[in-house]
PDB file with SEQRES, HELIX, SHEET and CRYST1 records, atoms N, CA, C and O in Angstrom:
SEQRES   1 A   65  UNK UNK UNK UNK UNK UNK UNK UNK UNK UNK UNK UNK UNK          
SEQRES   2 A   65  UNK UNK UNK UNK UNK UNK UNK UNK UNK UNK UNK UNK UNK          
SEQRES   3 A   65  UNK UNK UNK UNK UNK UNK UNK UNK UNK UNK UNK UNK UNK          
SEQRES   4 A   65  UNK UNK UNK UNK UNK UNK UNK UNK UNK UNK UNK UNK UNK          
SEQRES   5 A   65  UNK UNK UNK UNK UNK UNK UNK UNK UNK UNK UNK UNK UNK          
HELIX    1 AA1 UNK A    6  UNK A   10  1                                   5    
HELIX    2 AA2 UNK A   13  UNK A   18  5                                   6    
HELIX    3 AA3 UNK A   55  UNK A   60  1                                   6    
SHEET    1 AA1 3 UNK A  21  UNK A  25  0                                        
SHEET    2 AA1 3 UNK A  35  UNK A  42 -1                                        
SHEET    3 AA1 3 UNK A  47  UNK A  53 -1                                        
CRYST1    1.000    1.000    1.000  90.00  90.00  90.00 P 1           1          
ATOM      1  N   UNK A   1      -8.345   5.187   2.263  1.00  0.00           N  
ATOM      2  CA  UNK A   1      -7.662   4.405   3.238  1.00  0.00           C  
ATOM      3  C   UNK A   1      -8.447   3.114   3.429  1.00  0.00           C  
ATOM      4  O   UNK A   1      -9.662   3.138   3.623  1.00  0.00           O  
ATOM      5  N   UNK A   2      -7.679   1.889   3.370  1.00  0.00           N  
ATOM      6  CA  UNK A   2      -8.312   0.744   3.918  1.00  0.00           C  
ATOM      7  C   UNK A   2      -7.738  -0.200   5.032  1.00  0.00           C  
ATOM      8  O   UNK A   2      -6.893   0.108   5.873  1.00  0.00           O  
ATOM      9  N   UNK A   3      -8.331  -1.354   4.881  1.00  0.00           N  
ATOM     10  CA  UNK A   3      -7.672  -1.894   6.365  1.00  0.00           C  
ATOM     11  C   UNK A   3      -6.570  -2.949   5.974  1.00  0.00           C  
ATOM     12  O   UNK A   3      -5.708  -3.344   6.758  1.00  0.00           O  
ATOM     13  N   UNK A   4      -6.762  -3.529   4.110  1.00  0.00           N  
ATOM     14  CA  UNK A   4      -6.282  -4.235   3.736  1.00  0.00           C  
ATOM     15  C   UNK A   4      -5.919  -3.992   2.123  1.00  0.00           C  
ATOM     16  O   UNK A   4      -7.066  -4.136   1.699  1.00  0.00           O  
ATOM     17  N   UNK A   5      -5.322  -3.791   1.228  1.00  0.00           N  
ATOM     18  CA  UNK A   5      -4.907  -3.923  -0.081  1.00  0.00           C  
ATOM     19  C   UNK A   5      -5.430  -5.241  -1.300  1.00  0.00           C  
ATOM     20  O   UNK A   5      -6.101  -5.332  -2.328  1.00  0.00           O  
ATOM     21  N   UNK A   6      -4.679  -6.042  -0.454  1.00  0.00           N  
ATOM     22  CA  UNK A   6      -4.786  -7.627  -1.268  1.00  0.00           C  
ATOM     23  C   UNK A   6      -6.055  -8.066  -2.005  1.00  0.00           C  
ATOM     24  O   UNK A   6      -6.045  -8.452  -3.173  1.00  0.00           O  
ATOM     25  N   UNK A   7      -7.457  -7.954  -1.022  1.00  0.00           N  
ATOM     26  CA  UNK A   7      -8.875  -8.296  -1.741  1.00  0.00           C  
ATOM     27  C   UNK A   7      -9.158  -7.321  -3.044  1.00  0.00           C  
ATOM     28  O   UNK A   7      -9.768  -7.657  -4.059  1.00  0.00           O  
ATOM     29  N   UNK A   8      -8.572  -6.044  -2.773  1.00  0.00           N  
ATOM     30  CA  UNK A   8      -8.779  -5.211  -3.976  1.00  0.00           C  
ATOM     31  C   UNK A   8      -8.178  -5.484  -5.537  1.00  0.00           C  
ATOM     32  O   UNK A   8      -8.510  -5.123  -6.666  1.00  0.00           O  
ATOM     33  N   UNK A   9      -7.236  -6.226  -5.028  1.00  0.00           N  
ATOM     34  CA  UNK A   9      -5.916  -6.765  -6.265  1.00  0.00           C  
ATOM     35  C   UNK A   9      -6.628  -8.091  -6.547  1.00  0.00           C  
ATOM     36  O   UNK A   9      -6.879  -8.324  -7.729  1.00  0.00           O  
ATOM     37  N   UNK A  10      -6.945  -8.881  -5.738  1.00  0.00           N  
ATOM     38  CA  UNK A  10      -7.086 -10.331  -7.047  1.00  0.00           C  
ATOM     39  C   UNK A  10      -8.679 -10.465  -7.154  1.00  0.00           C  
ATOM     40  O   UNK A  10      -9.036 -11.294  -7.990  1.00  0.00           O  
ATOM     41  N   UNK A  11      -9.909  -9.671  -6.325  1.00  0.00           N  
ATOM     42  CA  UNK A  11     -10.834  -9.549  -7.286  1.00  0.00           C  
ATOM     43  C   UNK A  11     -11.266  -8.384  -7.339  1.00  0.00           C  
ATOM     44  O   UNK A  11     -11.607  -7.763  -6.332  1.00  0.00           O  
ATOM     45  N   UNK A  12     -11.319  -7.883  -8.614  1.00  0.00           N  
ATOM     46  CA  UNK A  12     -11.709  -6.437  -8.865  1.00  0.00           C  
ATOM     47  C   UNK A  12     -13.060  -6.550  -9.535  1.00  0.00           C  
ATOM     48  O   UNK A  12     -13.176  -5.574 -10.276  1.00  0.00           O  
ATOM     49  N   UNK A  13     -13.949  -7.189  -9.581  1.00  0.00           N  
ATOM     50  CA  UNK A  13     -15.608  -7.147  -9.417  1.00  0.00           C  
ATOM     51  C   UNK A  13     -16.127  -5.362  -8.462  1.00  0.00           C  
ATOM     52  O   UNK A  13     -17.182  -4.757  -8.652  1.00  0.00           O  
ATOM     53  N   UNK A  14     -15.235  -5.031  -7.707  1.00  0.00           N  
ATOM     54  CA  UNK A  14     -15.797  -4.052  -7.076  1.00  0.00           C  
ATOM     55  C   UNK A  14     -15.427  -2.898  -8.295  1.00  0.00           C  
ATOM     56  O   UNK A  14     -16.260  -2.000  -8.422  1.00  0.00           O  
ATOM     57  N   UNK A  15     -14.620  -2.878  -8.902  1.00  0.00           N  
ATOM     58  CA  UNK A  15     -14.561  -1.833  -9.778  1.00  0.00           C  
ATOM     59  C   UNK A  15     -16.022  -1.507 -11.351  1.00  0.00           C  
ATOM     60  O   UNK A  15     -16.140  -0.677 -12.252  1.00  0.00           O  
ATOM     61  N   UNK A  16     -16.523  -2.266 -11.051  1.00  0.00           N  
ATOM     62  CA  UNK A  16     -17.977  -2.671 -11.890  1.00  0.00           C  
ATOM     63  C   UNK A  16     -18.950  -1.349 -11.411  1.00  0.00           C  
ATOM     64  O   UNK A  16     -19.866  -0.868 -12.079  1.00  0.00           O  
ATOM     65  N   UNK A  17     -18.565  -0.972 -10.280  1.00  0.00           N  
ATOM     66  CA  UNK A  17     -19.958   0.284  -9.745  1.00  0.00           C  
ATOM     67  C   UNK A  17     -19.375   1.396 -10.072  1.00  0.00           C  
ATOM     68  O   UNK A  17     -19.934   2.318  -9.478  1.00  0.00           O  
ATOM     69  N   UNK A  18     -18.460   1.786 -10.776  1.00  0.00           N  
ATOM     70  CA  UNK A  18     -18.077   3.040 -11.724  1.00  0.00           C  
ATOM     71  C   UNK A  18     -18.337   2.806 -12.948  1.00  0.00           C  
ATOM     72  O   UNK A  18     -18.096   3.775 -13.669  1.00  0.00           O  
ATOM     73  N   UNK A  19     -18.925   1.472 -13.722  1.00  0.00           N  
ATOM     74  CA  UNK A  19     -18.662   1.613 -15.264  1.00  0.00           C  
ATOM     75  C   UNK A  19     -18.086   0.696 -15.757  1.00  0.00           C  
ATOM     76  O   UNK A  19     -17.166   0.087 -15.210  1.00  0.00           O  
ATOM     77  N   UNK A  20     -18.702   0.384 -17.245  1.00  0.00           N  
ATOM     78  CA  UNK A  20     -17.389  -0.694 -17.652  1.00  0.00           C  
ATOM     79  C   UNK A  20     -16.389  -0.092 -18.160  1.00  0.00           C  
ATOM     80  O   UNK A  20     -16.532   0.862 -18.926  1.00  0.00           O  
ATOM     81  N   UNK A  21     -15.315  -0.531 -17.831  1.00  0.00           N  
ATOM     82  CA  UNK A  21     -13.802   0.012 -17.976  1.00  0.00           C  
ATOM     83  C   UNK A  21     -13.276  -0.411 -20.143  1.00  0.00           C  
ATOM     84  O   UNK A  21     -13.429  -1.394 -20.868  1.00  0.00           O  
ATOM     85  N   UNK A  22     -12.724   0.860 -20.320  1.00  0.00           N  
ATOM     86  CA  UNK A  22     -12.257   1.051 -21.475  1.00  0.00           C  
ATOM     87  C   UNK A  22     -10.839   0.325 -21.247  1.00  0.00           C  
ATOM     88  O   UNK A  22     -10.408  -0.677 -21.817  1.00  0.00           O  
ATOM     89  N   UNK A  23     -10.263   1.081 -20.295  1.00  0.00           N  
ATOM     90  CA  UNK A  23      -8.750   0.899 -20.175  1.00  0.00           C  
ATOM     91  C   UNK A  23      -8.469   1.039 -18.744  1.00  0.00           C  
ATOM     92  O   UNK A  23      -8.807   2.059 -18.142  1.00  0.00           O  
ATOM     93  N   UNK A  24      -7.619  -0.337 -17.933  1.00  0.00           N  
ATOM     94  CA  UNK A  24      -7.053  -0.067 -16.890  1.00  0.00           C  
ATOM     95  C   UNK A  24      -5.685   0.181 -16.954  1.00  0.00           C  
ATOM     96  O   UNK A  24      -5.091  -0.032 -18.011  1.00  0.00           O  
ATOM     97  N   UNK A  25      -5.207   0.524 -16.151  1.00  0.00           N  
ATOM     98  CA  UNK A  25      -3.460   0.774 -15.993  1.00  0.00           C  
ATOM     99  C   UNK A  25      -3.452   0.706 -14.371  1.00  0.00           C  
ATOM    100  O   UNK A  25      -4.276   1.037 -13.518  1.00  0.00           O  
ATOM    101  N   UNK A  26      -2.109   0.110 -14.320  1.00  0.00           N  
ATOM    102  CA  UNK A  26      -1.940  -0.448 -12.780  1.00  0.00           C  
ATOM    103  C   UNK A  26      -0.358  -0.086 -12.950  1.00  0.00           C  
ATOM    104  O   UNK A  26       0.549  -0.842 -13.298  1.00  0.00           O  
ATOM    105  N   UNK A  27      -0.283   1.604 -12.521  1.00  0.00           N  
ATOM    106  CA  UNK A  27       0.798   1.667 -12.734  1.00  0.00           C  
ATOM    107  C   UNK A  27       2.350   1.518 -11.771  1.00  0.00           C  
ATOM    108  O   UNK A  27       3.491   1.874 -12.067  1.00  0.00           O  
ATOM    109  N   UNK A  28       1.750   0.766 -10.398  1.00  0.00           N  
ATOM    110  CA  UNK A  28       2.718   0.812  -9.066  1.00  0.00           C  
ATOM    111  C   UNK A  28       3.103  -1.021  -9.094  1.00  0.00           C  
ATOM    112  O   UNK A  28       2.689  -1.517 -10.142  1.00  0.00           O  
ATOM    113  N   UNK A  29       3.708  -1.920  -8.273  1.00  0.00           N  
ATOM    114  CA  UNK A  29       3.521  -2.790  -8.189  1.00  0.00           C  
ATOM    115  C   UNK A  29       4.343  -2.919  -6.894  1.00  0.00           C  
ATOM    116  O   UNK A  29       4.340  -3.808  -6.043  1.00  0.00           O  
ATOM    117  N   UNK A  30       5.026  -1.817  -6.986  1.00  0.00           N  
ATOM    118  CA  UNK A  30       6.192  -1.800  -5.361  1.00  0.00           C  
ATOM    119  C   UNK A  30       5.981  -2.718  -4.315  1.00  0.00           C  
ATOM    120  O   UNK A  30       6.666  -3.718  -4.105  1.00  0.00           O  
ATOM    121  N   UNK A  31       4.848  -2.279  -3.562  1.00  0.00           N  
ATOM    122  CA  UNK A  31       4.470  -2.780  -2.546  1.00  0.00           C  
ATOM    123  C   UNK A  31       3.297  -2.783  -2.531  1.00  0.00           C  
ATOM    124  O   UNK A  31       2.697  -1.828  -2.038  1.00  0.00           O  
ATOM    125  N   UNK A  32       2.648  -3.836  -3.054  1.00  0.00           N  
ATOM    126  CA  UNK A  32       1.311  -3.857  -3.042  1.00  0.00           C  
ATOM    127  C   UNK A  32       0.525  -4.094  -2.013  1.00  0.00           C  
ATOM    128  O   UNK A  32      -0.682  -4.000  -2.233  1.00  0.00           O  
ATOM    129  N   UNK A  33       0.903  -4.403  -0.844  1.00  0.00           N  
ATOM    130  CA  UNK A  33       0.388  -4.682   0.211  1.00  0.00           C  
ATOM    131  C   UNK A  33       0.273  -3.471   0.806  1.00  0.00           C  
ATOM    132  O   UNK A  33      -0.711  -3.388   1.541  1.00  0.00           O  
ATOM    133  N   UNK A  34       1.032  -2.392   0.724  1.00  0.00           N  
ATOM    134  CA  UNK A  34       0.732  -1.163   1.466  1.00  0.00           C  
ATOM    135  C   UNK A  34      -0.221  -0.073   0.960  1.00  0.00           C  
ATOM    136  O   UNK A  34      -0.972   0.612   1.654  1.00  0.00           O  
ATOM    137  N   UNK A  35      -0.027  -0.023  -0.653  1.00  0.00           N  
ATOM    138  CA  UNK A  35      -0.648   0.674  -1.230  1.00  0.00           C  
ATOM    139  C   UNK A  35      -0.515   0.332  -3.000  1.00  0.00           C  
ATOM    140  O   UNK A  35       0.407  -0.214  -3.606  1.00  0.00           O  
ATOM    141  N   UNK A  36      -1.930   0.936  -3.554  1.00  0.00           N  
ATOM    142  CA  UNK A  36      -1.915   0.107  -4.617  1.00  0.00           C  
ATOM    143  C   UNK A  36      -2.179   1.662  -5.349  1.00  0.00           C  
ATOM    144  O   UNK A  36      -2.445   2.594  -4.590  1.00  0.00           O  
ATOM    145  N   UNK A  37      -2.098   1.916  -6.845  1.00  0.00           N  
ATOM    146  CA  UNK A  37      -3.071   2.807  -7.956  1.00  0.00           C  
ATOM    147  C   UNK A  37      -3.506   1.902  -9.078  1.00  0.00           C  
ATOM    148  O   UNK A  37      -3.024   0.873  -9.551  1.00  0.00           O  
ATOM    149  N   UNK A  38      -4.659   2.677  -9.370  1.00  0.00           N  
ATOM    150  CA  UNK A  38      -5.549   2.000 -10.726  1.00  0.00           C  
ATOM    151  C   UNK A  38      -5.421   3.565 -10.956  1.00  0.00           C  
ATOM    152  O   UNK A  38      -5.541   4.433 -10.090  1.00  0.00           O  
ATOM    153  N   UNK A  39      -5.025   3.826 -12.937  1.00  0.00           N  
ATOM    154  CA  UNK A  39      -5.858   4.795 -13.648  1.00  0.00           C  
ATOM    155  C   UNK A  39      -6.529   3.589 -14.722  1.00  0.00           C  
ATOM    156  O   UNK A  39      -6.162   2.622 -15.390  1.00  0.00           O  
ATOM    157  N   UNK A  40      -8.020   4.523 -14.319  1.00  0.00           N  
ATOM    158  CA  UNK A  40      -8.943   4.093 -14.883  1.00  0.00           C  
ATOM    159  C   UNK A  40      -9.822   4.900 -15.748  1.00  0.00           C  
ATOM    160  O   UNK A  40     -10.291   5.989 -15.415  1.00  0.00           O  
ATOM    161  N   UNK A  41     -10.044   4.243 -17.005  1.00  0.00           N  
ATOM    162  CA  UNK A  41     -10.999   4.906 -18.233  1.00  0.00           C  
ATOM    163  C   UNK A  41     -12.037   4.676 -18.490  1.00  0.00           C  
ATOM    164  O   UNK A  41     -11.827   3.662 -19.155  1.00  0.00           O  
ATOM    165  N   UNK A  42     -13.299   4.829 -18.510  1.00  0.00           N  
ATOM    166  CA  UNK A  42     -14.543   4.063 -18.345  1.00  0.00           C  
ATOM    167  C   UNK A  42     -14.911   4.580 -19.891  1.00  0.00           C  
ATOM    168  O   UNK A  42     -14.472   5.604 -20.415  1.00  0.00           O  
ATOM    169  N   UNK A  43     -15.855   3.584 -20.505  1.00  0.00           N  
ATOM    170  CA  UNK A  43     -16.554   4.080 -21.696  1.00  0.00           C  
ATOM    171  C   UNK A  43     -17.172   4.984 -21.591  1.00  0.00           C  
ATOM    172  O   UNK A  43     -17.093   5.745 -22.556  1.00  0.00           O  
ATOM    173  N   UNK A  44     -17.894   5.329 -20.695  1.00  0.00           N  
ATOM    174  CA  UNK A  44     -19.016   6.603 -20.883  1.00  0.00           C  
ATOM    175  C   UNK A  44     -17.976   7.876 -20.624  1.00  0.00           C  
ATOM    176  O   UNK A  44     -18.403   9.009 -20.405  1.00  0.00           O  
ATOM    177  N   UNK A  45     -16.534   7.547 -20.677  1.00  0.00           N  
ATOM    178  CA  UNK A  45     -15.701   8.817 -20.846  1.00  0.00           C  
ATOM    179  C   UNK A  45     -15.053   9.440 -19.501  1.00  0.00           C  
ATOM    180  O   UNK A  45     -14.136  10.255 -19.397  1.00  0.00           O  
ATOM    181  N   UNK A  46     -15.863   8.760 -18.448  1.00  0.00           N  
ATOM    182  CA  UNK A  46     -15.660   9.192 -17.108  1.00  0.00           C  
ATOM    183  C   UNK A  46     -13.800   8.229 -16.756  1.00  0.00           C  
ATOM    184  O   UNK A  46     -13.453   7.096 -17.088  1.00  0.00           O  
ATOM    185  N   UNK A  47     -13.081   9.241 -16.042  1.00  0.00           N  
ATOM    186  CA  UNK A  47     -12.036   8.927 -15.566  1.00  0.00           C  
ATOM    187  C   UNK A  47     -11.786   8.665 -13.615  1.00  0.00           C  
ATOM    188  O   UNK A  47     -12.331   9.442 -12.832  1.00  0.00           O  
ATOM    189  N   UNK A  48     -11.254   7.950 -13.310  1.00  0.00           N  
ATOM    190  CA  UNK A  48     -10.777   7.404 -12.252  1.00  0.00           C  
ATOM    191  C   UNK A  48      -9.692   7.469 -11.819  1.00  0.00           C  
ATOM    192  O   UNK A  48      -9.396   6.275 -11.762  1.00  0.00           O  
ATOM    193  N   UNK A  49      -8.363   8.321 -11.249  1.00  0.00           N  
ATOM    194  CA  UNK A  49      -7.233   7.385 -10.682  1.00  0.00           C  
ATOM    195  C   UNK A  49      -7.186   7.150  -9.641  1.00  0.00           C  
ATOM    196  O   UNK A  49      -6.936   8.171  -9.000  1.00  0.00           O  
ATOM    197  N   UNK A  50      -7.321   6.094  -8.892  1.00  0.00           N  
ATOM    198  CA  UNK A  50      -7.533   5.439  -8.082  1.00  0.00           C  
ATOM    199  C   UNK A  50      -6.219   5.487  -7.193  1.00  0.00           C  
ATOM    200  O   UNK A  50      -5.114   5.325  -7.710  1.00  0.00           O  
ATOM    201  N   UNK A  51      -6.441   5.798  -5.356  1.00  0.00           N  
ATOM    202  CA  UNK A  51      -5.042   5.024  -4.833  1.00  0.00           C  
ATOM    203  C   UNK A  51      -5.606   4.546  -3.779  1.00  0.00           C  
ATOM    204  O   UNK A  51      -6.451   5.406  -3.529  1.00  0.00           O  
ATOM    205  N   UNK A  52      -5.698   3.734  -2.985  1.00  0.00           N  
ATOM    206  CA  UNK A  52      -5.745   2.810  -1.870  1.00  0.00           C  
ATOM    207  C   UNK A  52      -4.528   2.642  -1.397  1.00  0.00           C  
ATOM    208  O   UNK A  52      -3.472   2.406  -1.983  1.00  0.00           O  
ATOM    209  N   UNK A  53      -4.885   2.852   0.228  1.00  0.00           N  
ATOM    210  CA  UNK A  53      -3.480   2.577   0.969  1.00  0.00           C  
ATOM    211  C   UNK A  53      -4.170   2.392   2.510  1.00  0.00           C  
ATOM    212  O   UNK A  53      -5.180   2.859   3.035  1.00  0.00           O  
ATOM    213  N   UNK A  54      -3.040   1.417   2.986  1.00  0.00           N  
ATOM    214  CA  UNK A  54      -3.453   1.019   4.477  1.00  0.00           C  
ATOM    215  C   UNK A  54      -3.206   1.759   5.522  1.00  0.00           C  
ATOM    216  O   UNK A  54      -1.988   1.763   5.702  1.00  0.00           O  
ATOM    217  N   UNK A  55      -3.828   2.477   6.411  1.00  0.00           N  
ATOM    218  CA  UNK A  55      -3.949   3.141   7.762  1.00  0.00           C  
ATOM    219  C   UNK A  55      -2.425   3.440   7.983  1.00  0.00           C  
ATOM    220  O   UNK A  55      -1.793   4.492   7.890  1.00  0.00           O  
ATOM    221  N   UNK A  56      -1.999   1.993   8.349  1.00  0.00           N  
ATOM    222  CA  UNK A  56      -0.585   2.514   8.850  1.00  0.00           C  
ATOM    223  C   UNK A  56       0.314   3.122   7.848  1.00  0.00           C  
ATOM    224  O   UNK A  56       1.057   4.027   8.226  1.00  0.00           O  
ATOM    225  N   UNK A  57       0.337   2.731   6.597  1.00  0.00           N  
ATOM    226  CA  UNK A  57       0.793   3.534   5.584  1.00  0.00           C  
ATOM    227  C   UNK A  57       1.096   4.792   5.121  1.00  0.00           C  
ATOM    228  O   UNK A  57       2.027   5.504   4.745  1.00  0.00           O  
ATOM    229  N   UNK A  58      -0.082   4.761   5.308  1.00  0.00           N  
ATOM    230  CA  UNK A  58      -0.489   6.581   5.284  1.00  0.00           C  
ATOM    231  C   UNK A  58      -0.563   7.428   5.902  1.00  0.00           C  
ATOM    232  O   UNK A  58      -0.817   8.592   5.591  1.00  0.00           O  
ATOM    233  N   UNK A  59      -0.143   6.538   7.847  1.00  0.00           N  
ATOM    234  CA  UNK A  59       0.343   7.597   8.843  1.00  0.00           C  
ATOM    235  C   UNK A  59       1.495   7.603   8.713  1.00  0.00           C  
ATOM    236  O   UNK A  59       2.006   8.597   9.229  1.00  0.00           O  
ATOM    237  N   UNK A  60       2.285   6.833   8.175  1.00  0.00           N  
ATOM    238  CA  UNK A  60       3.803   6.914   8.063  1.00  0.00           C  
ATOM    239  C   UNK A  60       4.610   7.981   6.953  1.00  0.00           C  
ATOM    240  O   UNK A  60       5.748   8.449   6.992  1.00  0.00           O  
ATOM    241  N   UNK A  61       3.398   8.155   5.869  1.00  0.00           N  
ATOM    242  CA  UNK A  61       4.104   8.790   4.951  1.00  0.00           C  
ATOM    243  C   UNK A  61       3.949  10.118   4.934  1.00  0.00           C  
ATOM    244  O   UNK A  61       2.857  10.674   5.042  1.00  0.00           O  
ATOM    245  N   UNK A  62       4.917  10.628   4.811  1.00  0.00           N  
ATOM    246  CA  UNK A  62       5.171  12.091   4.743  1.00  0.00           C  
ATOM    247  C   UNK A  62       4.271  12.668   3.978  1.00  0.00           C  
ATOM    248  O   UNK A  62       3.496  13.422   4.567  1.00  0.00           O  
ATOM    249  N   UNK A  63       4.101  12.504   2.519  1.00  0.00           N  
ATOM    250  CA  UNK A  63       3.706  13.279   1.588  1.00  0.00           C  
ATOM    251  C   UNK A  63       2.513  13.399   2.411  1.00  0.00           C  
ATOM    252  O   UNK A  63       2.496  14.595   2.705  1.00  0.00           O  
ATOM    253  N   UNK A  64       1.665  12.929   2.866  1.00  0.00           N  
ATOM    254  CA  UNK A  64       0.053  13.411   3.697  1.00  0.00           C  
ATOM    255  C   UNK A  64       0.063  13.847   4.724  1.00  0.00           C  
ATOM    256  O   UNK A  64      -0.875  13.613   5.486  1.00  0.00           O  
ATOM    257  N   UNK A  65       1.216  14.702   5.137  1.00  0.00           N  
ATOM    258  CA  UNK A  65       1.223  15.176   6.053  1.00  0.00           C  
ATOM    259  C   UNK A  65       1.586  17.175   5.552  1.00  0.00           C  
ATOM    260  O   UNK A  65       1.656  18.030   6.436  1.00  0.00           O  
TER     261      UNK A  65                                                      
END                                                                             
């Protein structure tokens, strides 16, 4: 959960403290402001799928409940 989406989308420098990435996939684009996914592949083999989503988002949505 975060407070915001957007900083995560146009610089992804924070994704550097898992690894350098083999392969990203950004497979949502819906609403990126509410919630975003990264699957992520790192060279050393290690996997990631990533979801970020905003507070209010994620009190709203059913499935986490």
């Amino acid at each position: 959960m975060v407070t915001e989406t957007i900083s995560f989308l146009y610089d992804k420098n924070w994704m550097a403290v898992f690894g350098e990435p083999a392969i990203i996939q950004e497979p949502n684009r819906e609403n990126p402001e509410t919630y975003y996914t990264w699957l992520m592949l790192f060279k050393d083999g290690n996997r990631i799928d990533l979801n970020i989503r905003t507070k209010e988002f994620a009190l709203e949505d059913n499935d986490l409940i």
